[in-house]
N, C-alpha and C positions, 0 to 999 in steps of 0.2 A: 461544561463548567470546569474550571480550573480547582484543584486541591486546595481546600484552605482551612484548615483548622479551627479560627476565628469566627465563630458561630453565634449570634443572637440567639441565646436560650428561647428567646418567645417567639421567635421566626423561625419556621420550617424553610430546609434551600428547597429550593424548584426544583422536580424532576427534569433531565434533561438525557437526549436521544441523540445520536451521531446517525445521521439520516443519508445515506448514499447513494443520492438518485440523480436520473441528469435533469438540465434548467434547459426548459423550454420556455424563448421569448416572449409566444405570444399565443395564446389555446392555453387554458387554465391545465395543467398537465404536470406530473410529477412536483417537483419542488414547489411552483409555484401556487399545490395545496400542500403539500407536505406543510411547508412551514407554519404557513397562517393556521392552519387545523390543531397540529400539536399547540400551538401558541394560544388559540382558544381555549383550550382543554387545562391550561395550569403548566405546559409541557415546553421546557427551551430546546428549541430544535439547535441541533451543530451541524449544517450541512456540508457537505461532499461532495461536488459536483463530479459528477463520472463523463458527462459531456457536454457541451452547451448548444441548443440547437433553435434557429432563428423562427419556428415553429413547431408545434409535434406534427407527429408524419401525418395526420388526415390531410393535411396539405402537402403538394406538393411543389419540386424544386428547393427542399430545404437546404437550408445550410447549416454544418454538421462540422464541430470542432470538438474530438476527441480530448479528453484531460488525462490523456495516459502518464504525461508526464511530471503533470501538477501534481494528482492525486498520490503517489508516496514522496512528494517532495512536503506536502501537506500532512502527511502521517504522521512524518521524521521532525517535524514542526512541534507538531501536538503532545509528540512524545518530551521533548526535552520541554514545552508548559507545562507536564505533568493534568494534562488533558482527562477527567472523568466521566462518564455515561453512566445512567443508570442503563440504556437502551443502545441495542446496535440495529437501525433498520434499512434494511437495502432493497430498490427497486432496479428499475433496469439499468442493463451494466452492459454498455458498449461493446465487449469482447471475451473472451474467456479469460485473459490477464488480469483484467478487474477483479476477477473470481477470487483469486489467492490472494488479492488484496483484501476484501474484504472477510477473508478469513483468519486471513492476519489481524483485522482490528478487531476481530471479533474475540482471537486468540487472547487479544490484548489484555482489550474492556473484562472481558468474563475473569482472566486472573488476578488483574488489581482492585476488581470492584462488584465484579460476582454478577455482570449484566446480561440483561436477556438480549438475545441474538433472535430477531425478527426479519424472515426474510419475503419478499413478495417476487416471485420469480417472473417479474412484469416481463413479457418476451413473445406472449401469444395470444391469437384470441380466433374466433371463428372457425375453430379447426387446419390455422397456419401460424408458422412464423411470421413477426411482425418484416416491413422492409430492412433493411439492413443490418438483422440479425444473424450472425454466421452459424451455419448447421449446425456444430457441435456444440453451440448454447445449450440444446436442452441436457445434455450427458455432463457437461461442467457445474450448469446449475442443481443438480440433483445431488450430486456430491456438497455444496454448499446446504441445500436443502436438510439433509441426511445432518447435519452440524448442528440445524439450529434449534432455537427452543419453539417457534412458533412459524410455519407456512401460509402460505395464500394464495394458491393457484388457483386460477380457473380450470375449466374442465378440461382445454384445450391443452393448456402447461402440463396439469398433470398426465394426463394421457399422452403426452412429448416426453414428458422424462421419462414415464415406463415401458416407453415402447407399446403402449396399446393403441388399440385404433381409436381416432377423435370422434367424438357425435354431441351433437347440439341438442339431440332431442332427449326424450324421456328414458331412464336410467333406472334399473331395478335396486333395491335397495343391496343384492349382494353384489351388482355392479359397482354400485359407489363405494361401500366396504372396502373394496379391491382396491378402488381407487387410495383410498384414505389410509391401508394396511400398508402401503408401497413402499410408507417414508420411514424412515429410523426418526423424522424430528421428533420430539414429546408430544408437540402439539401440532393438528395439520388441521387447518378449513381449506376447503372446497368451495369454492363462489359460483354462484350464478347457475347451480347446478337445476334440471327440472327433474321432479320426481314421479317415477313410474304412474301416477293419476294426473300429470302433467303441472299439478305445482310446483311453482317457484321455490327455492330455496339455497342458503347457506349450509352447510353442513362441515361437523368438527367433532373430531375425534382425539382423545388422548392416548399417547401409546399403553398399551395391555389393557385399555377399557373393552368389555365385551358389549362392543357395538356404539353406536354413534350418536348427534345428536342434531336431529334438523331443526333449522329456526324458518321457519317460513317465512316470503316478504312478498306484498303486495306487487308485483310485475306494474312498471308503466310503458307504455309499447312507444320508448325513445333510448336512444344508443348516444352517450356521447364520450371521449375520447376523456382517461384520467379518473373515470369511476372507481376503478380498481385501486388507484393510489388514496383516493380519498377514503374510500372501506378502511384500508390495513391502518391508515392514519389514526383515522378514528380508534379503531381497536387496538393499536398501539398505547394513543392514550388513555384509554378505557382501563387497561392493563396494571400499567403505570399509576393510576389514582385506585387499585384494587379491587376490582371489578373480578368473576370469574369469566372462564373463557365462554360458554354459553351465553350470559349476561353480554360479556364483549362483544360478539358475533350478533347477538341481538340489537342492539345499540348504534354499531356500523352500518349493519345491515338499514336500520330504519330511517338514519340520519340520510344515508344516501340515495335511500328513495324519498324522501323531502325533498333534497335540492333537487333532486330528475324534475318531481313534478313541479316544483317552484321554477323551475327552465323551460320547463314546454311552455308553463303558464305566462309567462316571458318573453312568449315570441322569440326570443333571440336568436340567431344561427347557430346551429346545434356544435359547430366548427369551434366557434369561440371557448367552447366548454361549458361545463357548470358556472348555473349562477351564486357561488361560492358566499359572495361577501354578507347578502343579508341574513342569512343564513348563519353564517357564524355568531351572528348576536345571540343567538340560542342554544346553541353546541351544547354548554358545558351542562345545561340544568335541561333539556328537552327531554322529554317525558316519549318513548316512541309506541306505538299504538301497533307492532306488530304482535300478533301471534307466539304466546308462549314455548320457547321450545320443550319439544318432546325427545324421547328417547326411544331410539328402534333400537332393537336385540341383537345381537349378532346374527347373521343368515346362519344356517343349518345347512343349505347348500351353497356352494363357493365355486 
C-alpha cells in the first residue's frame, strides 16, 4: 500500500504484506500461493520476486532467472512511492545477497510503520539442501532468522542453521526445545516435526516462555512441493487479522492438511501442486478440526 492520509472514517485499509519469494511458472509453489492465500484472508500481498523459474525444482531441467538485479532496483522504486507494510515475509532467496536485502526492507518497513518481519527460511527439507542452494545459505539465513519477529522452519532448516545433526524421525521433547531455544527471533515454529510417541506436529515457542507449544495435525501419507509456503501464508495472515501465535499455528497447520487431503482426493499429479483454488473459497471463515494445542514444560534435562 502506498501512504495516504485520506481515509474513509467507515472503511478500514486492508492489511498488506511485501512478500519476497521467487515465481515459479508452473507447480503451485511459492508466490504463486503466496499471493492468492494472503488475498483470501483480507490481506494485499506486494510481491518481490527473488527469482523466476519456468517450474519448482521437483522438475527437472528448469529454467532459472535470478532477479539480482531487479530486486534493489525495485526497493529504490518503493522507497521514493513512499511504499507501506504492515508485514515483511520472505521465502526462498536465491543467494546469500538477497539476505541483506531483505534486511534492509525489513530495516525499512519496521521503522516507518512498526511491521512484523516474517521469515520462512524455505532452503531444505528431508535432511538436505534444496538443488541450487549454495552451502553457506543456512549460516546467512540464521542471521536473518535471529532478526525477525516470527520463523518457520522445518526440522531439516533448523537443524542446518544450528549445526546439528538432521532426523526425520521422532524427537524428544528436550530435543525440539533445543531446536526451538537456538533462534534470538520472538517467535519460532518448527513444522512438520514428529513427536517422541511418533505424532505429528507443529511446534512454537516464544522467546523466554518456559517451554513450548505443540499443535498436533492429522499426518496424510502425500508429500507435495509449496506446502511449507502455503503454512507461513496462512499464518502470516492469521497474524495480521489478530489471531495468537498458537491459534495461528493451529489454523495453518489445519488449512494445509485440507488441501493435502482435497489433492490426493483429486487424483491430480502430486508435481502440479496443491489443489489450492477450491479450497480458497473457505480459507477466511474454515473452522479446523485439529487438536487443541497444549503446552509442554521446559525439559529439566537439556
Amino acid at each position: 500500500m502506498m501512504d495516504n492520509k485520506q481515509t474513509d472514517p467507515g472503511i478500514l485499509p486492508v492489511k498488506s504484506v511485501i512478500a519476497v519469494h521467487d515465481l515459479s511458472c508452473f507447480g503451485r509453489c511459492a508466490l504463486t500461493l503466496v499471493i492468492p492465500t494472503l488475498a483470501a484472508m483480507g490481506v494485499q500481498p506486494l510481491p518481490l520476486p527473488t527469482a523466476i523459474l519456468s517450474a519448482h525444482t521437483g522438475f527437472s531441467d528448469v529454467a532459472v532467472q535470478r532477479l539480482d538485479e531487479f530486486m534493489p532496483a525495485c526497493l529504490a522504486h518503493w522507497k521514493k512511492l513512499g511504499v507501506s507494510a504492515d508485514a515483511v515475509y520472505s521465502g526462498y532467496l536465491a543467494d546469500t545477497g538477497q539476505v541483506d536485502l531483505v534486511k534492509e526492507i525489513i530495516a525499512w518497513q519496521r521503522a516507518a510503520h512498526s511491521a512484523l518481519a516474517v521469515v520462512d527460511p524455505a532452503m531444505a527439507d528431508n535432511g538436505r539442501l534444496y538443488s541450487g542452494v549454495p552451502a553457506d545459505m543456512p549460516k546467512a539465513m540464521k542471521r536473518l532468522c535471529d532478526e525477525a519477529d516470527v520463523i518457520t522452519p522445518n526440522v531439516t532448516e533448523a537443524a542446518l542453521m544450528l549445526n546439528e545433526s538432521c532426523s526425520d524421525g521422532p524427537m524428544s521433547d528436550a530435543a525440539l526445545f533445543a531446536l526451538l531455544n537456538g533462534f534470538s527471533a520472538e517467535n519460532v515454529v518448527i513444522t512438520s516435526a514428529v513427536l517422541a510417541d511418533g505424532e505429528h506436529a507443529n511446534v512454537c515457542r516464544a522467546r523466554g516462555e518456559a517451554g513450548f507449544w505443540v499443535c498436533p495435525y492429522r499426518r496424510v501419507g502425500a508429500a507435495y512441493h509449496g506446502t511449507g509456503d502455503l503454512f507461513t501464508s496462512v499464518l502470516t495472515g492469521a497474524l495480521l487479522r489478530g489471531a495468537n501465535m498458537k491459534d495461528a499455528v493451529r489454523q495453518a497447520g489445519g488449512f494445509v492438511r485440507r488441501v493435502i487431503e482435497a489433492s490426493v482426493a483429486s487424483g491430480a499429479d502430486p508435481r502440479f501442486g496443491v489443489q489450492l483454488e477450491a479450497a480458497l473459497l473457505s480459507l477466511a471463515a474454515a473452522e479446523d478440526a485439529e487438536e487443541a494445542p497444549r503446552f509442554v514444560p521446559m525439559p529439566t534435562t537439556l
